[in-house]
C-alpha positions in Angstrom: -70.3 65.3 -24.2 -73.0 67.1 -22.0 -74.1 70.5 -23.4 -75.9 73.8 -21.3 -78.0 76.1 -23.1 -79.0 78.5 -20.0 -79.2 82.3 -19.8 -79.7 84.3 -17.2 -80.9 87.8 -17.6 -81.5 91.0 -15.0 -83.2 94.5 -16.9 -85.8 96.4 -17.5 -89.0 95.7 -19.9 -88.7 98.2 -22.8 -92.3 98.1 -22.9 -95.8 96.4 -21.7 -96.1 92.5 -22.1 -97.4 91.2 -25.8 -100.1 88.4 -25.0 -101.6 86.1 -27.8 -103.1 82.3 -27.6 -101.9 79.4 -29.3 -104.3 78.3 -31.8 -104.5 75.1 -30.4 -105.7 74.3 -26.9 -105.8 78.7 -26.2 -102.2 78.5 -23.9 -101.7 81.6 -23.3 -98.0 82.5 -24.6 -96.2 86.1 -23.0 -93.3 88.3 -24.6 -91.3 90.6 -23.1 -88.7 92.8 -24.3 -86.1 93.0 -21.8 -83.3 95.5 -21.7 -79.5 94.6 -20.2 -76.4 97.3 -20.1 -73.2 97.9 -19.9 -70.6 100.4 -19.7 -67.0 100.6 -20.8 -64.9 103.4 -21.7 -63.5 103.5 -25.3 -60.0 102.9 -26.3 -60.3 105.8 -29.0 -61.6 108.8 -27.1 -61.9 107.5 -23.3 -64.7 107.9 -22.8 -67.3 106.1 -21.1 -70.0 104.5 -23.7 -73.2 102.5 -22.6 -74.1 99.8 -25.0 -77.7 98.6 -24.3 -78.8 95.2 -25.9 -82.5 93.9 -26.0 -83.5 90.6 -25.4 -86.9 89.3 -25.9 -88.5 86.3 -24.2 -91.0 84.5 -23.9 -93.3 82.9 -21.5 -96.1 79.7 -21.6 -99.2 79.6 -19.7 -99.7 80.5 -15.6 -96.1 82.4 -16.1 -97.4 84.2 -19.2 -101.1 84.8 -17.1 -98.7 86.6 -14.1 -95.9 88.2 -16.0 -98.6 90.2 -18.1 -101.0 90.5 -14.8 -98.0 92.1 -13.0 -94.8 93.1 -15.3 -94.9 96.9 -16.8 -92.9 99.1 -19.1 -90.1 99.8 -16.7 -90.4 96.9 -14.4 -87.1 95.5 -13.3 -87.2 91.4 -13.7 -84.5 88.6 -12.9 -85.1 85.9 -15.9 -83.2 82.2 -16.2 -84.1 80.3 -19.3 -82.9 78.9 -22.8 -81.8 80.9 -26.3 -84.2 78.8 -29.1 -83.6 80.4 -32.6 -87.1 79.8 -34.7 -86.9 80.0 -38.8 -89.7 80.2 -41.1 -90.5 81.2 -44.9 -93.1 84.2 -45.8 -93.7 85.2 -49.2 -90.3 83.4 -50.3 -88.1 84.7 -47.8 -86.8 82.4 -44.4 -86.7 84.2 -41.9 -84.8 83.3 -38.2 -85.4 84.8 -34.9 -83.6 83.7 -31.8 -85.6 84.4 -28.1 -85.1 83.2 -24.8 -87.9 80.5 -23.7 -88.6 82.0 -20.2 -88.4 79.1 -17.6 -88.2 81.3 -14.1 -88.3 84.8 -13.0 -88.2 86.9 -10.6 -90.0 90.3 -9.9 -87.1 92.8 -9.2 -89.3 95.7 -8.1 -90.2 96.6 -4.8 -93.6 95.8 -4.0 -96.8 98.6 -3.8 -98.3 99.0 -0.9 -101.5 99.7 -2.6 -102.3 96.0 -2.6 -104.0 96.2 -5.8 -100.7 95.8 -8.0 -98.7 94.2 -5.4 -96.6 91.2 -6.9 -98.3 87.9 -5.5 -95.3 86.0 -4.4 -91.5 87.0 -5.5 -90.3 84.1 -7.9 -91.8 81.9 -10.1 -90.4 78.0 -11.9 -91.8 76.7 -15.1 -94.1 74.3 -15.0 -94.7 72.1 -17.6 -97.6 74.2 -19.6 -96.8 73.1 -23.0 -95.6 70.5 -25.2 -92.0 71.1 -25.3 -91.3 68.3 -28.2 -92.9 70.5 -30.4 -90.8 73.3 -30.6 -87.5 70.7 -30.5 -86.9 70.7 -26.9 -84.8 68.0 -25.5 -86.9 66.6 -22.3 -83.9 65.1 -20.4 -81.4 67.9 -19.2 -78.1 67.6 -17.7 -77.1 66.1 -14.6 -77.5 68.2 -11.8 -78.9 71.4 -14.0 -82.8 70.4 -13.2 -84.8 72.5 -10.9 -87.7 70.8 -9.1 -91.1 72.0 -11.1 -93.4 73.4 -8.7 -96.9 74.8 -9.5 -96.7 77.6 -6.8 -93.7 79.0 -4.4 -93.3 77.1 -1.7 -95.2 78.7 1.6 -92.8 78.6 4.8 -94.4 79.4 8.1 -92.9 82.7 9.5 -90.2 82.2 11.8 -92.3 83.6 14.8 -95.0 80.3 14.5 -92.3 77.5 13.3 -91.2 75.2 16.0 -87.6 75.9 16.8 -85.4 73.7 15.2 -82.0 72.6 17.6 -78.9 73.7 16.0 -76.5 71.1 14.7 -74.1 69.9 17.1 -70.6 71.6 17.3 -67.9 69.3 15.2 -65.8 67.7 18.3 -62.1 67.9 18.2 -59.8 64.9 16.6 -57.9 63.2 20.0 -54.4 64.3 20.0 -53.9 60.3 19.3 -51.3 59.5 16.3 -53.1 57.5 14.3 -50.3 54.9 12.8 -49.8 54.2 16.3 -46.4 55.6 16.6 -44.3 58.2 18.4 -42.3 61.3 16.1 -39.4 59.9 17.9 -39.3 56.3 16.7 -38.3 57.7 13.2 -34.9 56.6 12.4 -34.2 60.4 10.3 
């Protein structure tokens, strides 16, 4: 049986990016703290409650080098990845912490017009930056569930310079032609 691990997330970062390198090879590795919300109004007293939950993630390499380059306390980000739940021992204890790997985003904000902290392009796709195997990662996903890896967003001419492309041709009507060959009144009922 095919399985989907895949979570999608919109919020808020709770607070600035954490950036440290990987001891081996320097990849830069990113981790947000993102914040999601809901409201619902309690059965007890009815009244409206927000429960907030955190989630943090985390990103490998170029994604890592642009989410802390651009992403703030505050920012609003659209993120799509994986839950991976790690578990190690320290002074005895195992401990277990489950994140999301960040494989795309998307800035949320709009962008300055300052230019200086403008966001650079408006979504980004994983690209293989690390060796997945090690952390456990399966490398053949399910059917149809794969995004093309790009290294950069696609650039698409403005519409005003693209060549105009001739609209599809309107679907032409079936003939009115029975297509057994027959006549409704050669049925015997």
């Amino acid at each position: 049986m095919a399985s989907l691990n895949k979570v999608l997330i919109i919020g808020n970062l709770g607070r600035d990016p954490e950036t440290r390198f990987a001891t081996e090879g320097g990849l830069q590795i990113t981790t947000i703290n993102v914040a999601t919300s809901r409201s619902y109004r309690s059965q007890a007293s009815g009244q409206l409650v927000e429960e907030t939950e955190w989630h943090r993630i985390v990103f490998f390499g170029k994604q890592a080098e642009t989410i802390q380059k651009y992403l703030r306390k505050g920012s609003a980000v659209y993120v799509e990845g994986r839950l991976r739940t790690r578990k190690w021992e320290k002074d005895g204890v195992t401990h277990y912490a489950t994140e999301i790997m960040g494989e795309n985003f998307q800035f949320l904000d709009r962008r300055s017009d300052s230019g200086a902290s403008s966001y650079p392009a408006d979504s980004y796709s994983s690209e293989p930056a690390f060796n997945s195997q090690q952390y456990g990662a399966r490398q053949a996903p399910a059917q149809g569930f794969e995004k093309p890896v790009s290294q950069a967003p696609a650039y698409q001419q403005p519409a005003y310079n693209r060549p105009a492309q001739q609209a599809p041709a309107a679907p032409q009507p079936a003939p009115n032609a029975d297509p057994f060959g027959g006549d409704d009144e050669d049925i015997p009922f």
